[in-house]
C-alpha positions in Angstrom: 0.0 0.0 0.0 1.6 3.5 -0.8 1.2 6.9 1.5 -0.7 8.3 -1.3 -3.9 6.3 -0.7 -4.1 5.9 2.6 -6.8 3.3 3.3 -10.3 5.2 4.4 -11.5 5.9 8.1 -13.5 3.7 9.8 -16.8 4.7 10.2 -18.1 5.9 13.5 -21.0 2.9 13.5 -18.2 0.5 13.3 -16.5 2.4 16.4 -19.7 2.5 18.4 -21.0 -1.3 17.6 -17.6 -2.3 18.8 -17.6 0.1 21.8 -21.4 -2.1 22.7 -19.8 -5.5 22.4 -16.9 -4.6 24.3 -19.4 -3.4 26.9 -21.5 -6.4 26.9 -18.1 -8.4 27.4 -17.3 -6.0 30.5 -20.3 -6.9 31.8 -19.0 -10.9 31.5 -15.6 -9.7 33.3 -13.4 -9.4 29.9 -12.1 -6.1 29.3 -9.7 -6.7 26.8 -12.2 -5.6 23.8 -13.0 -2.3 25.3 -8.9 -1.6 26.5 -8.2 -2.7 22.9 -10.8 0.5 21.5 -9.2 3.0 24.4 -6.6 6.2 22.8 -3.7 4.6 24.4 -2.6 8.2 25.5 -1.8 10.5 28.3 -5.1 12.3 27.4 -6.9 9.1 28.1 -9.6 9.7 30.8 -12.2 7.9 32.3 -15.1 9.0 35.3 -16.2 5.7 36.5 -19.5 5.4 37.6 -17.8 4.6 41.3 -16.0 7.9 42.0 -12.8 9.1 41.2 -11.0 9.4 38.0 -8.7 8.4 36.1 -6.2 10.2 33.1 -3.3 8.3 31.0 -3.6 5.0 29.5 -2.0 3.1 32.5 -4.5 4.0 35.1 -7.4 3.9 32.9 -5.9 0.1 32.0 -5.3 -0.6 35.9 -9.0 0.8 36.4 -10.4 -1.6 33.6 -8.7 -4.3 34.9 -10.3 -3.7 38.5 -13.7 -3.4 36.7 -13.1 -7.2 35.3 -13.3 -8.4 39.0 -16.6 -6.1 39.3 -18.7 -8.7 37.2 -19.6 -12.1 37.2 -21.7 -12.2 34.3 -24.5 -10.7 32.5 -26.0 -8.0 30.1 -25.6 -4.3 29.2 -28.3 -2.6 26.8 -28.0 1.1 25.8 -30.3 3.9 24.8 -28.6 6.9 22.8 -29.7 9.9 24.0 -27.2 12.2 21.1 -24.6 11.4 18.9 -22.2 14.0 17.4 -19.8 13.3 15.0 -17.1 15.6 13.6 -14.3 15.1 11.4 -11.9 14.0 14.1 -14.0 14.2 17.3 -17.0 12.7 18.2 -19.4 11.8 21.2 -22.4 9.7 22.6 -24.4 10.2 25.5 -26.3 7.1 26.4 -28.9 5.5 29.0 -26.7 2.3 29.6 -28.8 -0.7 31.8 -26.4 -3.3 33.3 -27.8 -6.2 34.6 -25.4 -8.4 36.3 -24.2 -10.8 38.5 -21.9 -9.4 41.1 -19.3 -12.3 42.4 -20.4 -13.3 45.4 -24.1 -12.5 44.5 -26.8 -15.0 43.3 -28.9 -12.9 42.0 -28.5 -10.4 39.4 -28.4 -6.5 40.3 -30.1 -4.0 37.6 -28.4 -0.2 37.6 -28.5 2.3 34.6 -26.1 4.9 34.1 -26.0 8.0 32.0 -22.6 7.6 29.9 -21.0 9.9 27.9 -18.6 8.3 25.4 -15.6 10.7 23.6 -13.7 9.5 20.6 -10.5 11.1 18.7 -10.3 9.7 14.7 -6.5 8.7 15.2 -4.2 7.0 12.3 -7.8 5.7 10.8 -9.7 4.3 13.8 -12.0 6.2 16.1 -10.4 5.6 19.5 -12.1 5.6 22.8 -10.8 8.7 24.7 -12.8 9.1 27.7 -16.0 7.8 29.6 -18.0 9.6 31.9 -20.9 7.4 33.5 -22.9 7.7 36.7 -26.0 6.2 38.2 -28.9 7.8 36.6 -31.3 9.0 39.6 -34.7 10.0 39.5 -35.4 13.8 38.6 -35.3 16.5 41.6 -35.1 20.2 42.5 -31.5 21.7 43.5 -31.7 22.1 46.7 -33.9 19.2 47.5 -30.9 16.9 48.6 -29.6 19.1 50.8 -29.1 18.0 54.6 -29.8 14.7 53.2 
């Protein structure tokens, strides 16, 4: 193959159907699917949905790792919300349902988190820059929470 024609992008539906089965594999306690999508970068970030944060490839790898022990098996469904897509930038925001069993559980637990999803077009592929997800709650007032 020669510089001149370099081959074309892939298209952001490819990207996002594999960002969903790496997900559903998450949820089965494989991660290597959805490490393999990430930007393996110092830019890398990632707001999991239990606190904290994580930027550069090597803690969002250690943190995807830990996530592996976090499931012992089940499903992950999505409901896009938005999707923006730009020439080399582009985002999802997404109701995502995970219902799981926990090790040590034997039932399975139900949550849904609202997710946003970042990509960065790099060398061809969309990669996986950052995820944002936390539970969704029920609707409220601001100040409603407050004192408890």
């Amino acid at each position: 193959m020669n510089d001149e024609n370099p081959p074309p992008a892939e298209s952001f539906a490819d990207a996002l159907a594999s960002l969903r089965a790496a997900l559903g594999d998450v949820a089965n306690g494989d991660v290597a699917a959805i490490k393999a999508l990430y930007a393996h970068d110092d830019d890398a970030t990632s707001f999991y949905g239990w606190g904290g944060y994580e930027k550069g490839w090597d803690e969002v790898s250690r943190r995807w790792d830990w996530a592996a022990t976090q499931f012992g098996g089940g499903t992950v469904g999505h409901d896009n919300v938005s999707t923006v897509v730009g020439a080399d930038l582009a985002f999802t925001t997404d109701i995502e349902t995970f219902v799981v069993t926990r090790p040590g559980a034997s039932e399975p637990t139900r949550w849904s988190n609202r997710v946003t999803h970042v990509f960065r077009l790099q060398g061809g592929r969309w990669r996986l820059l950052h995820r944002h997800a936390n539970r969704l709650e029920m609707r409220y007032e601001p100040g409603a929470r407050e004192g408890g």
